[in-house]
Each structure stands twice: as C-alpha cells, then as structure tokens.
VEXDREN-2710 file (C-alpha; in Angstrom, 1 decimal):
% VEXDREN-2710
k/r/px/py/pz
1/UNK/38.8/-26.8/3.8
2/UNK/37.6/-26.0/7.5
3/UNK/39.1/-25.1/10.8
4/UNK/36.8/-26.4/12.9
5/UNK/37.4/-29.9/11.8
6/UNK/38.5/-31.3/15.2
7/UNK/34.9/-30.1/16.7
8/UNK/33.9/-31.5/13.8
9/UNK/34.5/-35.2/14.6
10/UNK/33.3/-35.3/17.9
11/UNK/30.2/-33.7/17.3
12/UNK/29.6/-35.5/14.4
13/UNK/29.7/-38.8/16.5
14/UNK/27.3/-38.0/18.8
15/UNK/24.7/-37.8/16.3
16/UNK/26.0/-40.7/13.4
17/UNK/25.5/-44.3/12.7
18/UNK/26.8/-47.4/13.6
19/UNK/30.5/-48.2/12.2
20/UNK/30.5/-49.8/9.1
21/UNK/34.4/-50.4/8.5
22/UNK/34.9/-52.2/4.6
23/UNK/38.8/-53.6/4.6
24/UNK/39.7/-54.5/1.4
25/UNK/42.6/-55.9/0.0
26/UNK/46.5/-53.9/-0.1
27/UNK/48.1/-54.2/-3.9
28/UNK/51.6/-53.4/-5.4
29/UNK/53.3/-50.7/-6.9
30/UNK/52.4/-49.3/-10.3
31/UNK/54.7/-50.6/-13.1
32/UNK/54.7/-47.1/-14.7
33/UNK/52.9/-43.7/-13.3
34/UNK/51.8/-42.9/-16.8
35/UNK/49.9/-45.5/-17.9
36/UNK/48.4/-46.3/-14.2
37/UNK/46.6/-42.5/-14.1
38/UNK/45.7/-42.4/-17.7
39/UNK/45.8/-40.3/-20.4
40/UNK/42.4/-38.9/-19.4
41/UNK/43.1/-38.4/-15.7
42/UNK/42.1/-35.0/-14.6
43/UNK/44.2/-33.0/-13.4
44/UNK/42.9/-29.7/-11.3
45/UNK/43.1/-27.3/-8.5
46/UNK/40.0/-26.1/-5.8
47/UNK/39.0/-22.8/-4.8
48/UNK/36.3/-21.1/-2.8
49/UNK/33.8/-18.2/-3.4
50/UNK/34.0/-16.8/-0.1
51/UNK/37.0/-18.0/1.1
52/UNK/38.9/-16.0/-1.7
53/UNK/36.7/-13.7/-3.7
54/UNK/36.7/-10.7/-1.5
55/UNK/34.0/-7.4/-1.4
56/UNK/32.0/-9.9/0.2
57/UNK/27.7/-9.2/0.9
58/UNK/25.8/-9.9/3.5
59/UNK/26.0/-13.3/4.4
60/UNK/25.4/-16.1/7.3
61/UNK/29.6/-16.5/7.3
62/UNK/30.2/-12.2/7.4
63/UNK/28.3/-12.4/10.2
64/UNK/29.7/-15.1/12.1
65/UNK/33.4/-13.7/11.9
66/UNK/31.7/-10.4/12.9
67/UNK/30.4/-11.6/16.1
68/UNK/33.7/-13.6/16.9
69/UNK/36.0/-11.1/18.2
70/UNK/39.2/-13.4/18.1
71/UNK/39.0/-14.4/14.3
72/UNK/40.3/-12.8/12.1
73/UNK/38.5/-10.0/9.5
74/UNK/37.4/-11.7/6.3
75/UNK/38.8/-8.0/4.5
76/UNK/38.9/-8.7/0.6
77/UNK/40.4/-12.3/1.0
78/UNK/43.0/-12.6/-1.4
79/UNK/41.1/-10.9/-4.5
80/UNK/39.9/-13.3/-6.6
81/UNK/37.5/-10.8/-7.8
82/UNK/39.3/-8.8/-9.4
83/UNK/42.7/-10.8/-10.1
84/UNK/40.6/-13.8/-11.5
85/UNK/42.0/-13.5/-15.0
86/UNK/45.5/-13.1/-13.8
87/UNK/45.0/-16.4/-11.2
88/UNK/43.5/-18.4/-14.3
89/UNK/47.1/-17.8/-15.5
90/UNK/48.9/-19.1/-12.9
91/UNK/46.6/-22.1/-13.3
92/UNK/46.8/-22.7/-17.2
93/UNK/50.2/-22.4/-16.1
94/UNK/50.4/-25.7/-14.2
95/UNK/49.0/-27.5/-17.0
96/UNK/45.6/-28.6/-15.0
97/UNK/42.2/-29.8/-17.2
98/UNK/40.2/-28.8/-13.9
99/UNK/39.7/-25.7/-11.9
100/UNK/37.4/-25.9/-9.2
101/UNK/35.3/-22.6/-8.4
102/UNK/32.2/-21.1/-5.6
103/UNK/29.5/-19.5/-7.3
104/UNK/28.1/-17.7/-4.2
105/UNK/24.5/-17.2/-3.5
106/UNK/24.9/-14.4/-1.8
107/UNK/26.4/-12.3/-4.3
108/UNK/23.6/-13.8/-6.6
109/UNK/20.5/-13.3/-4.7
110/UNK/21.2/-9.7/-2.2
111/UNK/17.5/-9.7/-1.5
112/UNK/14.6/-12.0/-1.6
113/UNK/13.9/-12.5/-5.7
114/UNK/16.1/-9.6/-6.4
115/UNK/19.0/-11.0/-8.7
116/UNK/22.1/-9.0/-9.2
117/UNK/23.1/-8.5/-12.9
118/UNK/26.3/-7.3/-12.0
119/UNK/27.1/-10.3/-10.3
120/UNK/26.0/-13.1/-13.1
121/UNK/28.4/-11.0/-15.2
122/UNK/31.2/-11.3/-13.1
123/UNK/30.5/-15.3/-13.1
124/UNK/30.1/-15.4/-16.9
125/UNK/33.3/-13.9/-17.2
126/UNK/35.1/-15.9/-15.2
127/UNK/33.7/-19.3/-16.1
128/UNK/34.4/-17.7/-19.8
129/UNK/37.9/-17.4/-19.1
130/UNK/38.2/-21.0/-16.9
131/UNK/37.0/-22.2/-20.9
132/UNK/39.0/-19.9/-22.9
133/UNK/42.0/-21.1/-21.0
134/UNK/41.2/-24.6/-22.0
135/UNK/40.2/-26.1/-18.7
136/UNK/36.6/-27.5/-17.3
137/UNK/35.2/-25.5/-14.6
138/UNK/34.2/-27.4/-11.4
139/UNK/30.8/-25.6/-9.8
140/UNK/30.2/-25.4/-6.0
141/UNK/26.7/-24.3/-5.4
142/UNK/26.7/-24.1/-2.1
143/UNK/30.3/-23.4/0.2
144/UNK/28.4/-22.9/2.9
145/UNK/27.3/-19.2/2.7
146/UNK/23.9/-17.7/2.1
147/UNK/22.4/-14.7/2.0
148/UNK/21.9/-12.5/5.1
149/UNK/18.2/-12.0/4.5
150/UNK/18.3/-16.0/4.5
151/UNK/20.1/-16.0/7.7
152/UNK/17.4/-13.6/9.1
153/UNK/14.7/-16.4/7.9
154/UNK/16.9/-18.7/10.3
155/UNK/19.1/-20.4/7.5
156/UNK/18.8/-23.8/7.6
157/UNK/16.2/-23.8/10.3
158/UNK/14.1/-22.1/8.0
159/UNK/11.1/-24.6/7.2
160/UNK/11.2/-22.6/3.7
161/UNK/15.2/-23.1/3.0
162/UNK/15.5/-25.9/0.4
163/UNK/12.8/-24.2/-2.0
164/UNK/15.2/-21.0/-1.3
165/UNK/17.6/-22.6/-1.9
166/UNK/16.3/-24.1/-4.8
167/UNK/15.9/-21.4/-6.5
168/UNK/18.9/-19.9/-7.0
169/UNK/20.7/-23.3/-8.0
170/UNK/18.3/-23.9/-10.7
171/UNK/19.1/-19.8/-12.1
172/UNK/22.7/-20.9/-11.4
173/UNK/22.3/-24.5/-13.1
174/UNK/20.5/-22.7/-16.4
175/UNK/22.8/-19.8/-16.7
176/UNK/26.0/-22.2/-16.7
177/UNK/25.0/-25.9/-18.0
178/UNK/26.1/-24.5/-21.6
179/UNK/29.4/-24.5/-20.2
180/UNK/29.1/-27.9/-19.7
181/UNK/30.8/-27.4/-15.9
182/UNK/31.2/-30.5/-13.4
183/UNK/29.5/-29.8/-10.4
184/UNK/29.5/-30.1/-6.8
185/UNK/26.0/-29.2/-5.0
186/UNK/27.1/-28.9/-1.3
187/UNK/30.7/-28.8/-0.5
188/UNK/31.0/-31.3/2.8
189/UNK/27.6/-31.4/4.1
190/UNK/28.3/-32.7/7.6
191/UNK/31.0/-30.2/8.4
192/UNK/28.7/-28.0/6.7
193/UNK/26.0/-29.0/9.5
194/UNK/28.5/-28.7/12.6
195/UNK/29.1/-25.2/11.7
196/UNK/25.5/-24.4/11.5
197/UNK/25.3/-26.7/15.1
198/UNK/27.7/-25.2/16.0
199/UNK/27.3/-21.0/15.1
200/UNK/23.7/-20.8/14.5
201/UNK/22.0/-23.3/16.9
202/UNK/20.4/-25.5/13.8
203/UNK/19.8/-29.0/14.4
204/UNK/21.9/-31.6/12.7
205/UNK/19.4/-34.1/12.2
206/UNK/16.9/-31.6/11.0
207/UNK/19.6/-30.4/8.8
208/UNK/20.9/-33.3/7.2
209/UNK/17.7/-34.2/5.8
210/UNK/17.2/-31.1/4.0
211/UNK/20.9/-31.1/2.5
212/UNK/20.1/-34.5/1.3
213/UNK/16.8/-32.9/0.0
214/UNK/18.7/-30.0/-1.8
215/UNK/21.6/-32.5/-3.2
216/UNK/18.9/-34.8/-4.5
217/UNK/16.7/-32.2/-6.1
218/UNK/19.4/-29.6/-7.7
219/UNK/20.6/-33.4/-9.3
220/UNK/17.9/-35.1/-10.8
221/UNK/17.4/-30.9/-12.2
222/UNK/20.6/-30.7/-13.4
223/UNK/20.5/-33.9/-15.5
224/UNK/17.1/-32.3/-17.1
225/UNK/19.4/-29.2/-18.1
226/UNK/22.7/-31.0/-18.8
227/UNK/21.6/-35.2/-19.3
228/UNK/25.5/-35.7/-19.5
229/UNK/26.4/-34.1/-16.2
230/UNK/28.6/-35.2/-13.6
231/UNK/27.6/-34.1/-10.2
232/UNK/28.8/-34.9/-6.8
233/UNK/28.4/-33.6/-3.1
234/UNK/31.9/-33.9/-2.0
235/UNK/32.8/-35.4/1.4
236/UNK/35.3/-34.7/3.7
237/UNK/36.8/-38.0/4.8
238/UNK/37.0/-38.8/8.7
239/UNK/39.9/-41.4/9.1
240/UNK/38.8/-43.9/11.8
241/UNK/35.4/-42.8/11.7
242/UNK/34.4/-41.7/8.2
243/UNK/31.5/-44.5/8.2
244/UNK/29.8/-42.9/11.6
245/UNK/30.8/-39.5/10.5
246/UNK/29.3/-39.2/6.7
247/UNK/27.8/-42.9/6.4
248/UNK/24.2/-41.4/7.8
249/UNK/24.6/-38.5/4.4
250/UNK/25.6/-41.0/1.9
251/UNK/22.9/-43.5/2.9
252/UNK/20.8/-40.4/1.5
253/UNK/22.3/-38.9/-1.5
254/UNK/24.6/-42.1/-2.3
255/UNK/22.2/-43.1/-5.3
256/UNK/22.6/-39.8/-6.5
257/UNK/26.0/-39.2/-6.7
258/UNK/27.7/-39.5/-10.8
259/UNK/31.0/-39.7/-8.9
260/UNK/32.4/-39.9/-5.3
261/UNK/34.4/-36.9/-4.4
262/UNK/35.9/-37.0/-1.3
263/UNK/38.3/-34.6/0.5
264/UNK/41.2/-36.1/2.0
265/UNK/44.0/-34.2/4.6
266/UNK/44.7/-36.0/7.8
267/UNK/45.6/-39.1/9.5
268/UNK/43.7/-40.7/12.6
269/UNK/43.5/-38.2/15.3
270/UNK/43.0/-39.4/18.7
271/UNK/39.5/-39.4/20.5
272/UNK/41.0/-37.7/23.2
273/UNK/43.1/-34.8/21.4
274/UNK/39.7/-34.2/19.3
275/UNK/38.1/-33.9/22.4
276/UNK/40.6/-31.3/24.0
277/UNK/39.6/-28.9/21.0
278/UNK/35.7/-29.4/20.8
279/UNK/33.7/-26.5/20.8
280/UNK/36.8/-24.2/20.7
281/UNK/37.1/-23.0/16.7
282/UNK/40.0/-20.8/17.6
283/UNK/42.0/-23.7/18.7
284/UNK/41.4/-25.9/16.3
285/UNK/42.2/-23.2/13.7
286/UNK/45.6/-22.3/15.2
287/UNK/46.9/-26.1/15.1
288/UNK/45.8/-27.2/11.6
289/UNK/49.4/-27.6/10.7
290/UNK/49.9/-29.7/13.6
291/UNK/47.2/-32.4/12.3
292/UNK/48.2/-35.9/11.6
293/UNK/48.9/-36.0/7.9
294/UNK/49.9/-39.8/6.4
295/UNK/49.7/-39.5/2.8
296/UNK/49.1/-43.1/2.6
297/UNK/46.0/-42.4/4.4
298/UNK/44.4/-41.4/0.6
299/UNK/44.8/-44.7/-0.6
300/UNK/42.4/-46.2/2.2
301/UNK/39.6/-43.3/1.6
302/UNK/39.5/-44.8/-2.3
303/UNK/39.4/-47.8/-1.0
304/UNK/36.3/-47.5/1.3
305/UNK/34.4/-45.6/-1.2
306/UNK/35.4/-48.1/-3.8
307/UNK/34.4/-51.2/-1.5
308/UNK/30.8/-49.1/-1.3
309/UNK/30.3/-48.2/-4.3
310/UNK/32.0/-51.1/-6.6
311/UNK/32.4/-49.2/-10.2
312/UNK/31.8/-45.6/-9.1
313/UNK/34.2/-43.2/-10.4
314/UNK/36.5/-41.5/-7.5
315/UNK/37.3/-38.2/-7.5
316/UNK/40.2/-36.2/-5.2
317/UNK/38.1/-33.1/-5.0
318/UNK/40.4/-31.6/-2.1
319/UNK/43.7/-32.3/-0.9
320/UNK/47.0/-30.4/0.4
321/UNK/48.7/-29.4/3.8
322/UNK/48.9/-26.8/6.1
323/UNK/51.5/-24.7/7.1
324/UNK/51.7/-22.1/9.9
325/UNK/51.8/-18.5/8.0
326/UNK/53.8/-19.9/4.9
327/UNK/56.6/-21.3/7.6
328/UNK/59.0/-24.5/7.5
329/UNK/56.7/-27.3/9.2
330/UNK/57.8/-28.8/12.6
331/UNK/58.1/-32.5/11.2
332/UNK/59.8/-31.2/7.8
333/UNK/57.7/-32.3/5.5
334/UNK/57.3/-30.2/2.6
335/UNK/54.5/-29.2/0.3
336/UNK/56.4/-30.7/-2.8
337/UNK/57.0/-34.1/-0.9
338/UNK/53.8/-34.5/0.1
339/UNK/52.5/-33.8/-3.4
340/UNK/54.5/-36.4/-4.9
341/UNK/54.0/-38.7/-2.1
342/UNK/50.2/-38.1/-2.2
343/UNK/50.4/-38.9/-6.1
344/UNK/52.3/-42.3/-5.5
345/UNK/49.1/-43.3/-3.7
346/UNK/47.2/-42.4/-6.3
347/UNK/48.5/-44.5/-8.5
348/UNK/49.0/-47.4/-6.5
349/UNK/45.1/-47.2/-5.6
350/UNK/44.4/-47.0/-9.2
351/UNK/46.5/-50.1/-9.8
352/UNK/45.1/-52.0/-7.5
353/UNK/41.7/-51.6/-9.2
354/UNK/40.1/-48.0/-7.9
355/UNK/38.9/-46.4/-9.9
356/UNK/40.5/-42.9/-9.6
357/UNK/39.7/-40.5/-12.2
358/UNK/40.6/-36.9/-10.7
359/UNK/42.4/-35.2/-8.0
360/UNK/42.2/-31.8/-7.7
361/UNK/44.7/-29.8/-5.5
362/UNK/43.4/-27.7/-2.5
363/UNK/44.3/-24.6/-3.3
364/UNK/45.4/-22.4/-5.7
365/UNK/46.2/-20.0/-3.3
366/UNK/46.2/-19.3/0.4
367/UNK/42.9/-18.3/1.7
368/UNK/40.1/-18.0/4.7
369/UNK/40.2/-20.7/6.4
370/UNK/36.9/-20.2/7.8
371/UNK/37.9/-17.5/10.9
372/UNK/42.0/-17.8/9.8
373/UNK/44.4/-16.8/7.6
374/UNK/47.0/-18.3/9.2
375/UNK/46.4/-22.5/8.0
376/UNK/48.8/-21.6/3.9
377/UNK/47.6/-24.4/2.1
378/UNK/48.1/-22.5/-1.4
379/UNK/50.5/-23.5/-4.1
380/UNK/50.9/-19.4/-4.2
381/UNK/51.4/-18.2/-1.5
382/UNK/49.8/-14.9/0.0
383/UNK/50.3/-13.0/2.8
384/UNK/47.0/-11.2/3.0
385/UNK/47.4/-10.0/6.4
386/UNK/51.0/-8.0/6.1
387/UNK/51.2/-7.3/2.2
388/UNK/48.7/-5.3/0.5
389/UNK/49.6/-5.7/-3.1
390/UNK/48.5/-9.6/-1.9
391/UNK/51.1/-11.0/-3.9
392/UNK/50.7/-14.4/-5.4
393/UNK/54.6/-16.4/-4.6
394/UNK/55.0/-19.7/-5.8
395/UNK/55.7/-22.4/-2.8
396/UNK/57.9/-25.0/-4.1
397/UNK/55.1/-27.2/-5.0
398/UNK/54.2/-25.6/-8.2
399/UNK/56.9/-26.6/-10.1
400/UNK/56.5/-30.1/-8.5
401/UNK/52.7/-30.0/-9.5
402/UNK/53.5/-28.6/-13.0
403/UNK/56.1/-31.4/-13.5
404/UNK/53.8/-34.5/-12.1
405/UNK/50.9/-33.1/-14.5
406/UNK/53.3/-33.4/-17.6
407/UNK/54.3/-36.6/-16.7
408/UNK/51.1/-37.5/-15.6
409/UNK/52.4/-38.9/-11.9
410/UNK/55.9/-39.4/-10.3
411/UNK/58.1/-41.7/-11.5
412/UNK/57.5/-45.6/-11.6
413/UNK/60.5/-46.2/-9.6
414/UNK/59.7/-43.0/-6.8
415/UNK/60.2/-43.6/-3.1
416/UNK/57.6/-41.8/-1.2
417/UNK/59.8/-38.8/1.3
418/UNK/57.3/-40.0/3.9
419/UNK/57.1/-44.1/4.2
420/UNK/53.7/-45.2/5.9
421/UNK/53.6/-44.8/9.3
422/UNK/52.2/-47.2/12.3
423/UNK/49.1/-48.6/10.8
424/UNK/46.9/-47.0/13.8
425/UNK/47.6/-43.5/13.8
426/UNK/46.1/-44.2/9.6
427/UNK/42.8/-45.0/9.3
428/UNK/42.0/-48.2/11.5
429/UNK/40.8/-50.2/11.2
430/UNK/41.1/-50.8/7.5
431/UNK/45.1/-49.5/7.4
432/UNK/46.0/-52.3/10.1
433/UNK/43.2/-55.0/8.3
434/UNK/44.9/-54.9/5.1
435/UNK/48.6/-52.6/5.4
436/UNK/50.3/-51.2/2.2
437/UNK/54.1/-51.1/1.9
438/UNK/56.1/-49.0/0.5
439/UNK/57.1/-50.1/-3.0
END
C-alpha cells in the first residue's frame, strides 16, 4: 500500500494518456460460492520487505523518513525478521495457498558488488519455511527501496540504474526459481514513480521507461530460469482514472505480463478533494481511513482489465481497509464485512466470465505505511508504536478469512453488509455504463 496515494492521482494526470474507459456488460449472482471461485482459486495474504522486516540498511526509503521530521520513525517495523517463522504460523493458520513476500535489495546488495551472505540466508529460510508450511511464495523484487550507495548514484535518475538493477534480480531470480515462487517485478510502478517525483526530484517520464525496461528484462530472464513462471508487475488501480493513470505503463509491459495483478482499495475520489491533499504526504497519510471504499468497486477493476486483456488471468494481489490506529471506523464498516462483501464481488465477476484466479489479502499484519503507522490494515493487529513485545492480535477478520478460505467464498445466498452505492462516487464511467445490483 501507499500513503501518498491522493498526490498520487493528480500527479499522475498531469503526465498520462488519453482516457480509454472499456464498459462492459453487469451479470448476476453466483449460483453457489464454491463452484464460481474453484477448487484451484488461490487463496493468499501480501506483505512487504521494508514495510515490515525491521533492522533496516541503508536505503533511498531510511532516508526519506529521516529527512521528514513529521513522519514517523521506521524503528524495527513490526519484526518480521525475526518473528517470520512464528507469522508463517498465523498464516498456515488461515488456510491460504499464497503468501506474498519483499526480497529487499538493499539488504542483498549493502555495497556496490558486495553481496551479503547473511542476508540470502535469512531469505532462504524464510522462503524454506513459506514451502514447508505448504504454501507458494509470491516474490516482490522491487517494493520500492534500494540501496543507499544507489540513491547516492541518483536512483532512478541514474543513467546506470536498470543494469543495477538488473543485477541483483537476476542473483535473486537464480537463487529462488527452485522454489518455483510467483513473482512480482515492481510493486505499482506509477505510485512507485510519484514517490521518486515526488521525494527525489526524478522525472516520471524518464522513469517510466526504465521500469518498463526493468519489468521487461527481469521477465523474459525469468522465463529462461523458470520457463513455467508466472510473473506480473502489479498495479494499483485508479477508479475514474485508472486508464490515464497506469494505461501509459501497461501500453509497455502489457505483453509481458503472465497475469494482471491489480491492487484494488478505494472508490472514486473527487478531483477536487485529491487536489486539497497534493503534495502534502502527511495528510494524505492521516486520512487513509477516510478514503472512499465501495467494495463493488473490485468487480469493475476485473472488468477493465478483462475487457483489455480478453483471456488473461486476474489476480487480487492487494486489497483491505484502513482503520485509524486499530479503531471502530466512522461509517461502521468492519474489516470482516468488507472481507465478505469484497469476496461476493469476486465471485460475481468470475461468474460473469472474469477470469479471477487469486486474491490475496493486504496484509498479514499492520505495518509502515510508507511515513505511518497509524493507516491498520492487518488481519493481526500491532501496535508498534505503544507495545514493545509488538504483539500480533487477531482483528475480527481472521476468523472471517479463515472461514471464507474453507468454504472457498461466502455463501450463495450472502447479502453484501455494504449494498453498492451511487454509481458515481464507483468508478465512472464504467459503474454508471453498465451498474451491478445487489443479488
């Protein structure tokens, strides 16, 4: 996830494409949740390197919170590192076939050519345990953190970036294909690129072009390595605008995509309330909770990507809601009913044709939101600013999770908590071109 998201969208649309809208056509409610999904859906949760790991190197992102006074201090996240094997628990737990992990350059790579033993061991173990616990591991290369001796170079201003960059994916592709991981190259380019806009003066066309270059490289090498791969840059979907916010990237890496992974969170938001936030991260970060969120909104990001890429398999690779510290939200809605809700989409945009093969929960645990720890978007629950023992406490949406996993989906006959809304706060115009109902 990000925090800067509002800033975000309006940056973003100063420098896309032309709108390129693709209605398509509403359906019906499933007959029955288990047989929509199927018996091979995957089931899975997301996580971070940086955002959770902690003892943190050098990086472009330590940096950033260290000259922004009013974040707050990255610290040792919530711990992955060393409670991995006990949060691999708590996953198995839930029942998942998927858990989505960072390997972070950073930690890889401290200094130019210098790799870090310690470090490979510390991912062999925990992709060995993701394995031993029965599940697939999902790679992220690149989370958007490098090394600090990169950001020194200029990061992605760098003219020598991509073969940098390069070079550590391919170590990272070689040590881990045997594994026979998923992978992700670049989690959400273009909000990648506003926050190197943004914090580190790069320019966004400049930079899009080499993030296509890296995506389209690190591919065609990974299906040398692993011919069977599945690999995906993950996007985070813009409602109202996602063909003039990430239409310019998939015009470049589309053809190279096994499946589209999208990240999916909010509703339409205003031109103008963007606007009142852009440029201000801390802002934007303290009102995540207050973001538009219309579960039905999921089923109209399938439905783009499946109008654009007729066939393609569509993967969930993000999705959740925000709360303010762990707290009640102001409209009530709760992580469990938004789970379900979010599900009932699923499988109504799987019976209408989409095809859906994954959805993977955003996140196991609270985290850094990227200059925050107040946005909770974990299933557990930690509060890493006021208890050190950083306890992991189920939200009520584990059990929920647990129990939709081993039914595979809610109930055929489920009401969703949250009915859809006015068709233009969705994601016009598609949700007003061609309106679901709710059953």
């Amino acid at each position: 996830m990000r925090t800067l998201f509002r800033c975000v969208v309006v940056a973003v649309l100063v420098m896309a494409a032309a709108l390129l809208q693709v209605p398509g056509d509403a359906g019906t409610a499933p007959d029955s949740s288990s047989s929509v999904l199927g018996d091979d859906f995957l089931w899975g949760v997301a996580a971070s390197g940086f955002q959770s790991e902690g003892q943190s190197p050098d990086s472009n992102w330590t940096r950033y919170i260290e000259a922004t006074p009013g974040w707050d201090r990255l610290g040792d996240a919530v711990d992955f590192r060393a409670r991995y094997r006990s949060d691999i628990a708590l996953t198995r737990g839930l029942g998942v076939k998927v858990f989505r992990i960072g390997v972070e350059w950073a930690r890889l790579e401290p200094q130019p050519g210098v790799w870090d033993p310690a470090a490979f061991a510390f991912y062999d173990d925990v992709i060995g345990a993701i394995v031993a616990a029965g599940m697939r591991p999902m790679l992220t290369l690149d989370h958007w953190v490098y090394p600090g001796w990169e950001a020194d170079r200029g990061g992605w201003r760098n003219p020598g970036m991509v073969e940098d960059w390069l070079t550590n994916m391919r170590k990272v592709v070689d040590r881990y294909a045997g594994r026979n991981p998923i992978w992700v190259t670049i989690n959400e380019p273009v909000a990648y690129i506003m926050h190197e806009v943004n914090l580190n003066q790069t320019d966004a066309g400049q930079m899009l072009g080499e993030v296509a270059l890296a995506h389209n490289s690190i591919y065609d090498y990974i299906h040398q390595v692993q011919p069977n791969a599945l690999v995906t840059s993950n996007v985070g979907y813009v409602a109202g605008a996602e063909s003039q916010v990430n239409g310019p990237l998939m015009a470049l890496i589309g053809g190279k995509l096994d499946f589209i992974g999208i990240d999916y969170y909010f509703g339409y938001e205003l031109p103008e309330a963007a606007a009142n936030t852009a440029g201000d991260s801390a802002s934007a970060s303290a009102g995540m909770w207050d973001l538009p969120v219309y579960p039905e909104g999921i089923y109209y990001a399938l439905q783009h990507y499946s109008k654009l890429f007729p066939g393609k398999p569509l993967w969930i690779v993000e999705n959740g809601i925000p709360t303010e510290n762990g707290q009640p939200r102001a409209d009530g809605y709760t992580r469990s009913e938004h789970l379900r809700d979010t599900v009932y989409w699923l499988e109504r945009a799987k019976a209408d044709g989409m095809n859906v093969i994954g959805y993977n929960y955003w996140s196991l645990t609270d985290n850094y939101e990227w200059g925050s720890y107040t946005p909770r978007f974990g299933l557990y629950t930690v509060n890493v600013l006021t208890d050190p023992t950083l306890k992991r406490i189920p939200t009520d949406a584990v059990d929920t999770y647990r129990d939709i996993i081993a039914h595979n989906g809610v109930p055929a006959d489920y009401q969703p908590a949250r009915p859809p809304t006015d068709c233009r706060l969705v994601d016009p115009p598609a949700s007003c071109d061609t309106p679901v109902t709710a059953p």
